[in-house]
C-alpha positions as CSV (number, residue, x, y, z in Angstrom):
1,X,-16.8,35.1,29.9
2,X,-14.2,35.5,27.6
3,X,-11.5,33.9,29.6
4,X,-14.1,30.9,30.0
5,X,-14.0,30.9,26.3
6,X,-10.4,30.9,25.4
7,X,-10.0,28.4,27.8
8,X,-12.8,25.9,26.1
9,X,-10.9,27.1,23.0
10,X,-7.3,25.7,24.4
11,X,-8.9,22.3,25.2
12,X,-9.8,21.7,22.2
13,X,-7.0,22.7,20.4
14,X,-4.8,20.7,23.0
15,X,-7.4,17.7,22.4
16,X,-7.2,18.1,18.6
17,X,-3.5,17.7,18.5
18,X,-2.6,14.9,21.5
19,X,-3.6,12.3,19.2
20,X,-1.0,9.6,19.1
21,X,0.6,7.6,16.5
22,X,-1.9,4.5,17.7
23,X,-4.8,5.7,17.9
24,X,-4.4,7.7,14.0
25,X,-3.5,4.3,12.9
26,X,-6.6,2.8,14.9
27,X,-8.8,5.5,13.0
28,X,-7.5,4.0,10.0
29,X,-8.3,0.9,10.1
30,X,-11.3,1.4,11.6
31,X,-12.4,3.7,8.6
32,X,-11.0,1.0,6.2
33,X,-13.3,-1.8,7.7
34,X,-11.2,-3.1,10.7
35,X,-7.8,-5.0,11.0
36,X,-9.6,-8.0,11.8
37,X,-12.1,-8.2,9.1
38,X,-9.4,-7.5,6.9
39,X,-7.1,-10.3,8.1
40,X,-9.8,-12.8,8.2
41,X,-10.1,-12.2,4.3
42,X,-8.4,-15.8,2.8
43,X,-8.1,-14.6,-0.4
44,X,-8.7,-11.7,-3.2
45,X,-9.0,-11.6,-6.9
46,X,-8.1,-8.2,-9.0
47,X,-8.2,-7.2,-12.3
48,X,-8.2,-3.7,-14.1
49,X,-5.6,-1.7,-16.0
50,X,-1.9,-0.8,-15.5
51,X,-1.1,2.3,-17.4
52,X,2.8,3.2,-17.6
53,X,4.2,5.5,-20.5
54,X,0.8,6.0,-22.4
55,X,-0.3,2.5,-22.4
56,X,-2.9,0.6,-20.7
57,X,-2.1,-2.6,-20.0
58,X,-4.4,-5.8,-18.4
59,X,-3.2,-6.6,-15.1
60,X,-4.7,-9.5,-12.7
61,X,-3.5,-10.1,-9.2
62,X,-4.3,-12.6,-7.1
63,X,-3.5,-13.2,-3.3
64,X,-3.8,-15.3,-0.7
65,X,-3.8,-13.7,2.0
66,X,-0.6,-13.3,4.2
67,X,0.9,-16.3,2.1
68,X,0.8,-15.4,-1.7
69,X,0.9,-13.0,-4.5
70,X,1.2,-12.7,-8.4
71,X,0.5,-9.9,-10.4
72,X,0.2,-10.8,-14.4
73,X,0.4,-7.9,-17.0
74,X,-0.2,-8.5,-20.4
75,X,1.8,-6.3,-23.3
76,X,2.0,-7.4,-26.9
77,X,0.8,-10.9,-26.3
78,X,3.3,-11.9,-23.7
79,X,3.3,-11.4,-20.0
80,X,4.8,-10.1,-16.9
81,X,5.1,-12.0,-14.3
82,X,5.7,-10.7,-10.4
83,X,5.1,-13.7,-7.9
84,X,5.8,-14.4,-3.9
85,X,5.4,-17.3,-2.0
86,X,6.6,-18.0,1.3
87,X,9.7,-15.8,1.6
88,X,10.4,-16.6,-1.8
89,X,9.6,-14.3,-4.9
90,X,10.3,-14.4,-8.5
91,X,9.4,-12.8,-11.5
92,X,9.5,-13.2,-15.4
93,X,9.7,-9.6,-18.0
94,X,10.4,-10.8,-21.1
95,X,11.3,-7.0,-22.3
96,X,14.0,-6.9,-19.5
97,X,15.5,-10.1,-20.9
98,X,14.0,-12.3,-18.2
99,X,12.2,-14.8,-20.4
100,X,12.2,-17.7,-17.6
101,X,11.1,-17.6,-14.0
102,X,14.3,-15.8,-11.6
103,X,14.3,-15.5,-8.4
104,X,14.3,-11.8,-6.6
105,X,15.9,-10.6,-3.5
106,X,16.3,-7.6,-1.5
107,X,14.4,-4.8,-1.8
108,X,12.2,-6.4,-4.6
109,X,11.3,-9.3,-2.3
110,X,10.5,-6.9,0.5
111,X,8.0,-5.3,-1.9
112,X,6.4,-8.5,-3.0
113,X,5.8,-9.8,0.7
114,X,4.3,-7.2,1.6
115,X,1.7,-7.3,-1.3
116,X,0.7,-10.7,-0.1
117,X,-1.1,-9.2,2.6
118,X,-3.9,-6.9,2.5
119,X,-3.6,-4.7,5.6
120,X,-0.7,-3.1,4.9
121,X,2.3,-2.9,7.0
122,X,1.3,0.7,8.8
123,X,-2.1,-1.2,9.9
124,X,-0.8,-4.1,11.4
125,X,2.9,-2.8,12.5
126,X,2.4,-4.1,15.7
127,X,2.5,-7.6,14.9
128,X,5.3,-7.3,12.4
129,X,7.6,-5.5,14.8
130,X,8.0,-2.4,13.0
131,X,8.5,1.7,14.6
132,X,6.4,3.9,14.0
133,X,6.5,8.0,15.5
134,X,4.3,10.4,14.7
135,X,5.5,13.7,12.8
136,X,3.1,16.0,13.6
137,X,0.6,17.5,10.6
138,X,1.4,18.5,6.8
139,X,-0.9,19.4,3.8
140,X,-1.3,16.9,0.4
141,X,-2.7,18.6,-2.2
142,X,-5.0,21.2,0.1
143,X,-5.8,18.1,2.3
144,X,-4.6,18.2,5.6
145,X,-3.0,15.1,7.0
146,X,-1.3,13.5,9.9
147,X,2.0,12.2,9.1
148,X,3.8,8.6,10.2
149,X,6.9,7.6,10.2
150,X,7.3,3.8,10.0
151,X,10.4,2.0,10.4
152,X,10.7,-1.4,8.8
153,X,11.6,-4.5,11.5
154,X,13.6,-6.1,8.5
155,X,15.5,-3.8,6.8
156,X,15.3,-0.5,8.3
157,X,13.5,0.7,5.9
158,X,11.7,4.3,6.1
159,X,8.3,4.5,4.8
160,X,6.3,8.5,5.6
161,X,2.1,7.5,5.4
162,X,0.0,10.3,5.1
163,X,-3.5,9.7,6.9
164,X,-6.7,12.6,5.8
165,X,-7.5,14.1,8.9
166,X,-11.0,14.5,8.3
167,X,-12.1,10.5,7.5
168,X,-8.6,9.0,8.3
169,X,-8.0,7.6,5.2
170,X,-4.8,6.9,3.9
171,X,-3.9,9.6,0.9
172,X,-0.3,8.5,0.6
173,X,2.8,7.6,1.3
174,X,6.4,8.0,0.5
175,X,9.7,6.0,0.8
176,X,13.2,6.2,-1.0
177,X,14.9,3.3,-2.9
178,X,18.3,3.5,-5.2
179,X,17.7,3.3,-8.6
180,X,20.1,2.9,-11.6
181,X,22.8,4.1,-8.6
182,X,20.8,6.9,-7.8
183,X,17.8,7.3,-4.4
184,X,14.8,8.7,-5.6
185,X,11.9,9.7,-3.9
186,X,8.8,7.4,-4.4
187,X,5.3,8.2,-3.5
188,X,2.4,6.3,-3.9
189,X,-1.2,8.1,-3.9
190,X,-4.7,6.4,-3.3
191,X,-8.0,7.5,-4.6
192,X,-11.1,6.4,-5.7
193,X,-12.3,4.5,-2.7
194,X,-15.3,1.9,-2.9
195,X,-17.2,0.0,-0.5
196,X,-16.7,-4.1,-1.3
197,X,-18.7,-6.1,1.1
198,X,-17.8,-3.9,4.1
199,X,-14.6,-3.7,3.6
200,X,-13.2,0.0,2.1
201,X,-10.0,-0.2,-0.8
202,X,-8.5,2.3,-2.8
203,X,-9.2,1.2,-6.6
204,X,-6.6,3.8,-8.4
205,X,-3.0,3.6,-6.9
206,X,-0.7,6.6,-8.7
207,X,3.2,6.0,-8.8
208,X,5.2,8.9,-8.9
209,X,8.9,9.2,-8.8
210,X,10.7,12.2,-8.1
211,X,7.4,13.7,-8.6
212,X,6.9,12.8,-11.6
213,X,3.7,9.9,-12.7
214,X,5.5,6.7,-13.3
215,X,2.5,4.3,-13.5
216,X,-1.2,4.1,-12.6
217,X,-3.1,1.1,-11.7
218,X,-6.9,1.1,-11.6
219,X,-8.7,-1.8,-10.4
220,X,-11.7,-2.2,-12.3
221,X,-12.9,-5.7,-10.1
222,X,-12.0,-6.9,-6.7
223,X,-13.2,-10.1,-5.1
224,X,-12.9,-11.7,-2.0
225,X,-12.3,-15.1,-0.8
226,X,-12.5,-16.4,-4.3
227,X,-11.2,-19.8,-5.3
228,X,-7.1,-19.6,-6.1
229,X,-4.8,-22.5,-7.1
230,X,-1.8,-22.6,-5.5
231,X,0.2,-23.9,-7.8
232,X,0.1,-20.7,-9.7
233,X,2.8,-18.8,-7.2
234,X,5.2,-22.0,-7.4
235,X,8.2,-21.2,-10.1
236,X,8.4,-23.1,-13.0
């Protein structure tokens, strides 16, 4: 009886842990409200709060799905401007001496495309190209979690997602980038899920860099499939 037992015991550790990379990742978007749903979105509306260095600041994004993004934030009656359109981005920060619509490349432009959709590039790898391989297991904050390496098609690009075993939701994840001459560590941390028409999304998104809290954005409104202008993303 025993020997019946450790080997029920066995399967189901062996079961537990043969999980591949695609199926996690199917988990995932299955828990978030399905890769298809979320595709078939045409467009999405956001407002709440972007907190950096004490402040809390009004932020509204807007999307069209796959297409388009800009993200406005609003400090001391002017405004920051982040925009993509098309394989094109630029952006407009007053307080970094940018006071007219210039363009953005690289790295930066990378980041903007891939906030014009809203499954994000772990999701729907498969039709963007990318690599991904599965790491095996590692704790985040107590929670235990299956780890994903994704490589970018692009750029090459490492990006480390960190998926809760118990709901498969996605409590992280982690990439370098050079700053000021200098690679840092940057991880980005979701919380505060709601429900929005079916559909599941994270409405508080932590920034920290080198372990340390950067920014926080907290969504305080999300629609979908609202009425956008296009014009808005064109540069000026």
């Amino acid at each position: 009886m025993k020997k019946v037992f450790l080997v029920i015991l066995c399967f189901v550790f062996i079961s537990a842990n043969s999980q591949t990379a695609d199926e996690i990742i199917q988990k995932y978007a299955n828990a978030m409200g399905g890769l298809n749903a979320i595709n078939a979105i045409k467009t999405a509306k956001m407002t709440g709060t972007f907190t950096i260095q004490g402040s809390d600041l009004p932020i509204t994004t807007q999307i069209i799905n796959g297409k388009a993004v800009r993200s406005d934030v609003e400090l001391m009656g002017q405004t920051i401007t982040s925009c993509y359109k098309d394989g094109k981005g630029w952006k407009i920060n007053p307080f970094a001496g940018i006071a007219t619509a210039t363009d953005v490349t690289g790295v930066e432009l990378m980041d903007f495309k891939n906030q014009s959709m809203l499954a994000n590039q772990l999701m729907d790898y498969k039709a963007r190209g990318h690599k991904v391989e599965l790491l095996g297991q590692e704790d985040v904050d107590g929670v235990k979690t299956n780890k994903i390496k994704l490589t970018n098609k692009e750029d090459g690009k490492v990006t480390t997602y960190y998926i809760n075993t118990a709901d498969n939701m996605l409590i992280k994840y982690a990439t370098t980038r050079e700053m000021q001459g200098q690679e840092v560590q940057i991880e980005n941390y979701f919380s505060d899920i709601k429900d929005l028409n079916g559909l599941r999304f994270s409405m508080t998104r932590t920034q920290k860099v080198n372990g340390e809290v950067t920014q926080i954005i907290k969504m305080t409104s999300v629609e979908w499939n609202v009425p956008i202008d296009e014009k808005i993303f064109d540069k000026n």
